[in-house]
N, C-alpha and C positions, 0 to 999 in steps of 0.2 A: 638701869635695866630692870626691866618687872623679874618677876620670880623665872617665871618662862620663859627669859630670853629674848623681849620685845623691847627696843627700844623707844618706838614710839607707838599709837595705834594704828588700826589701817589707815585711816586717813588723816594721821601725820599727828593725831592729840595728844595733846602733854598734861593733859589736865589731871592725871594720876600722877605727876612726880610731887613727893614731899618737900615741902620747905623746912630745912631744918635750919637753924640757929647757930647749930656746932660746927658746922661747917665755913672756914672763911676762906670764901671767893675770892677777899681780895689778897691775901697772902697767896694763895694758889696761883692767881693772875700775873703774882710779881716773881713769880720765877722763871717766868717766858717772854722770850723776845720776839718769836718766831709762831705762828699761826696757819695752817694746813687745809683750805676745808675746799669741799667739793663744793660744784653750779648750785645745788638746789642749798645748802645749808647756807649758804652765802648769800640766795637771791630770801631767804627766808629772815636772816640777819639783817639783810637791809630794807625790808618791810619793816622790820620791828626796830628799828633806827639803834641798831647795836653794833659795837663798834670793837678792835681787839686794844683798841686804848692805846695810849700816848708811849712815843719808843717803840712801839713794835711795829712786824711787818707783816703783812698778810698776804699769803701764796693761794690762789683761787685757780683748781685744774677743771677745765671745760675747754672746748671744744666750739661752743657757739656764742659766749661772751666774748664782747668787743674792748681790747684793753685801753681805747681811745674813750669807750664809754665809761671804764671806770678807772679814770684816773690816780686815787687815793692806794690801790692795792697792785699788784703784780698776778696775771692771767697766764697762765699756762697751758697750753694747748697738747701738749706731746711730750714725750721725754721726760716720763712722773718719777722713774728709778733716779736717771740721770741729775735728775732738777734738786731731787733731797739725797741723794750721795756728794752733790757737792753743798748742799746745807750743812750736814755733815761735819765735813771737813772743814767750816768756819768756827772761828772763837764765837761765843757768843751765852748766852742762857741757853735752856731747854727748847724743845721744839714742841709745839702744840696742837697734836691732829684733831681737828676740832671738831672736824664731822664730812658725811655721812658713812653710810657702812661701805659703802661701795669703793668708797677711797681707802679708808682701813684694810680691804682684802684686797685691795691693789698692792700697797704698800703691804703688808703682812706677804703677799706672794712673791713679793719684792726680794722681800727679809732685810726689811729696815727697820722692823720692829722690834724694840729690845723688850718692852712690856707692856702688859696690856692691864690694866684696872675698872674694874664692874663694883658698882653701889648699886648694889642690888635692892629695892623697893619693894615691900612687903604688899604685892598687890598680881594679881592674874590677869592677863588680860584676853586669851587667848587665842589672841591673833592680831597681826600688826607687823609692824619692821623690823628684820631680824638686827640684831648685833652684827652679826657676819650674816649678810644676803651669800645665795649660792649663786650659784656653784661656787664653793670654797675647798678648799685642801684644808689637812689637820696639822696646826700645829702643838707641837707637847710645850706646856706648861711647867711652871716651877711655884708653889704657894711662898712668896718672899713677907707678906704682912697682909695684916688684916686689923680690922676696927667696928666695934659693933656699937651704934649710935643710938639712943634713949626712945628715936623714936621710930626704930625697928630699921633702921637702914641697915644692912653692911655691907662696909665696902673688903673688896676684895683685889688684892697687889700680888700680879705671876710676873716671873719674867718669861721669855722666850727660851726656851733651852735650845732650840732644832728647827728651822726652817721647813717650810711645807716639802721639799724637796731632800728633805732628812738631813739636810748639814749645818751645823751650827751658825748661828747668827754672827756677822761682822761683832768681831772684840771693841767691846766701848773703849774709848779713849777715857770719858769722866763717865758721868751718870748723864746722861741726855737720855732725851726722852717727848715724844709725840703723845700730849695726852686728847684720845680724840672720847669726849663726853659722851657720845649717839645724838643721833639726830633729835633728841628730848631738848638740848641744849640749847639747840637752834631756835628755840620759841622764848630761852630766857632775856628778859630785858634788863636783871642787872643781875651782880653777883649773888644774890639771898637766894639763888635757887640750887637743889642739890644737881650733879650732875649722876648720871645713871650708868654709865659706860667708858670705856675709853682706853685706848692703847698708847703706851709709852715708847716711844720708840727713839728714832738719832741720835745717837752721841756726839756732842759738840768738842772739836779740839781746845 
């Protein structure tokens, strides 16, 4: 996420995220079984022939995607609370919301989101895609960690303390967690890229 809160620019450019070194994608990668993302991150991932990799599964919510056209993933049309309340409820790794914002404030309205993590990127952009598109509700935050990286990143680790509707979040069973990057992510083609944003969210049994 830029300094101000943009995930990507107006027209969708990622050409301002840092490539850092420090950071390992693919340890990050390996703690997820499960992948979250909306039509447009997804129709975006598969122009750029990227993939959530071997062992996992990928849950694609729209509306006008045909699940006979993409066979490799699972299409879900309706039923977003429902569909990751019982993710949830499986044994499994962590859950990985991968993008875009519009699925993060579904889910965050939801209050399936246990936390949310921003790498925040030493650059302005002043205008572009928000992290959270509105109309949103406010949820309160908790600062649980933090990490300030050589080449001006930081990243930044809340949990959810209160749901947008003021009542605390479902009690984790473990640590689960939807991490969604922002729609920056959607443009990267392998792990070397930093991710800017993102919400942790399901608890896995």
């Amino acid at each position: 996420m830029s300094l101000d809160g943009y995930i990507a620019g107006p027209n969708g450019e990622a050409d301002w995220i840092i490539s850092d070194p420090e950071i390992d994608f693919r340890a990050l990668f390996a703690q997820f079984d499960t992948f979250l993302v909306g039509r447009k991150t997804f129709q975006a991932m598969a122009r750029g022939g990227m993939s959530a990799g071997r062992g996992t599964k990928t849950i694609v919510f729209s509306r006008t995607l045909k699940p006979r056209d993409y066979p490799g993933v699972t299409i879900v049309s309706d039923r977003i609370e429902e569909t990751v309340t019982a993710l949830r409820a499986e044994k499994g790794k962590d859950i990985w919301l991968f993008g875009g914002g519009s699925l993060f404030r579904s889910l965050l309205d939801a209050g399936v989101v246990d936390s949310v993590e921003v790498a925040i990127v030493p650059v302005l952009l002043g205008d572009g895609i928000p992290l959270l598109p509105a109309p949103a509700h406010r949820a309160s935050l908790k600062l649980t960690g933090h990490k300030i990286y050589k080449s001006g990143i930081a990243l930044m680790e809340y949990s959810v303390i209160a749901r947008t509707d003021g009542r605390p979040p479902p009690p984790r069973v473990r640590r689960g967690r939807i991490l969604q990057p922002d729609d920056n992510q959607r443009h990267q083609r392998d792990h070397d890229r930093t991710f800017s944003g993102s919400a942790r969210a399901t608890a896995r049994a």
